[in-house]
matplotlib code that plots the C-alpha trace (Angstrom):
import matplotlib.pyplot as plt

x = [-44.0, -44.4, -41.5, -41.4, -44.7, -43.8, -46.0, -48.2, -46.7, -43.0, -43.4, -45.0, -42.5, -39.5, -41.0, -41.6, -37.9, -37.1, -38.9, -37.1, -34.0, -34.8, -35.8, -32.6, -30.1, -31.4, -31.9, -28.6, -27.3, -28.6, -26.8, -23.8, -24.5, -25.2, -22.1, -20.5, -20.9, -20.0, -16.5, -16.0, -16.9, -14.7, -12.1, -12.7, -12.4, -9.3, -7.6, -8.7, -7.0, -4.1, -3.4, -3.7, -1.3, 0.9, 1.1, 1.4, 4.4, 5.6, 5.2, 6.7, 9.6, 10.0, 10.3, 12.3, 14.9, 15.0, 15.7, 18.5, 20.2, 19.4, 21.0, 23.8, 24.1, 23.9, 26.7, 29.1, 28.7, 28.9, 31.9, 33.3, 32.4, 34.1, 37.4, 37.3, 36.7, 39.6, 41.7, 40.4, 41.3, 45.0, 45.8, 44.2, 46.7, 49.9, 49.3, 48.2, 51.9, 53.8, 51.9, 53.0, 56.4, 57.0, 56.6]
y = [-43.4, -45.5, -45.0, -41.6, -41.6, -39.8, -40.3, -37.8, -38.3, -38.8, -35.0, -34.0, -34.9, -33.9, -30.1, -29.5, -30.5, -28.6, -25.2, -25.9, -26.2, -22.5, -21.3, -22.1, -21.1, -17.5, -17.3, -18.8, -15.7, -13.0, -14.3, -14.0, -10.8, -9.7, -11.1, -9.6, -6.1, -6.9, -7.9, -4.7, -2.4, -4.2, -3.9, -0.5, 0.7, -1.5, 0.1, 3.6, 2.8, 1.4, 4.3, 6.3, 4.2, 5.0, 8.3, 8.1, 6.9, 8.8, 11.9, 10.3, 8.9, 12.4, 13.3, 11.3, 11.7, 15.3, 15.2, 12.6, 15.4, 18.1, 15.8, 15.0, 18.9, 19.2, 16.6, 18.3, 21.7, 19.8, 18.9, 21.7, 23.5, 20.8, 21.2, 24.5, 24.5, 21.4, 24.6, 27.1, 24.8, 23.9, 27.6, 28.5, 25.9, 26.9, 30.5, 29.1, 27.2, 29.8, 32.4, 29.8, 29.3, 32.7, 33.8]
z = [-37.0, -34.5, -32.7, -32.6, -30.0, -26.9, -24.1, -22.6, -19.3, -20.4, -21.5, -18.7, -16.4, -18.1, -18.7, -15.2, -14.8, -18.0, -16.5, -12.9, -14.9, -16.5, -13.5, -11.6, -14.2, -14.2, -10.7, -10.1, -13.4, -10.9, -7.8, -9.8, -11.2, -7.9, -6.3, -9.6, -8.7, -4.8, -5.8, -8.5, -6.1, -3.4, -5.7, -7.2, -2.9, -2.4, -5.5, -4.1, -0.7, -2.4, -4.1, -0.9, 0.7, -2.3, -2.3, 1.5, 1.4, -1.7, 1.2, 3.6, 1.9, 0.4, 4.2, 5.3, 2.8, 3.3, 7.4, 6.2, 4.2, 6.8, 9.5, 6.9, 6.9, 10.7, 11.0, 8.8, 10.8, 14.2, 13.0, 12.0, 15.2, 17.0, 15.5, 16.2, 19.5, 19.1, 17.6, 19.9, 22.9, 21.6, 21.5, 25.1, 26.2, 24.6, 25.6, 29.8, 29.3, 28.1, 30.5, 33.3, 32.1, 31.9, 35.9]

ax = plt.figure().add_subplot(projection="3d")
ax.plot(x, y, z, "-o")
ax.set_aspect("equal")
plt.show()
């Protein structure tokens, strides 16, 4: 077996790099778990807020629609007053015209 001898010092050397290369993949796993859990609960808070601002909106498009339809209903019974008073004013003058046609 003579070429199957590995040198004291051969081993050595690569072990220590072997151990540093343990080392630093499971230090490097825990900095990712770690930044891991940062972005999931980021994200859990951004999904929170966004569903605030959802329903926000919901209310205030909800809102918004129903002054449309009460100013929809306000502009129907302007008007409806105005041609009334439209009415009301054509009759004032053709009773003034014949009241001054009269003397």
């Amino acid at each position: 077996m003579q070429g199957f001898e590995i040198p004291l010092e051969m081993v050595i050397s690569q072990g220590v790099f072997a151990v540093l290369f343990v080392w630093l993949f499971f230090e490097t796993r825990k900095e990712s778990k770690s930044r891991e859990d940062k972005l999931m609960r980021h994200l859990e808070k951004t999904a929170d807020r966004e569903d605030r601002l959802i329903r926000h909106l919901e209310k205030t498009s909800n809102t918004l629609e129903t002054l449309g339809k009460s100013l929809d209903r306000i502009s129907v019974r302007i008007d409806h007053i105005d041609d009334r008073l439209y009415s009301f004013e054509e009759q004032i003058k053709s009773k003034q015209g014949g009241w001054l046609n009269g003397r």
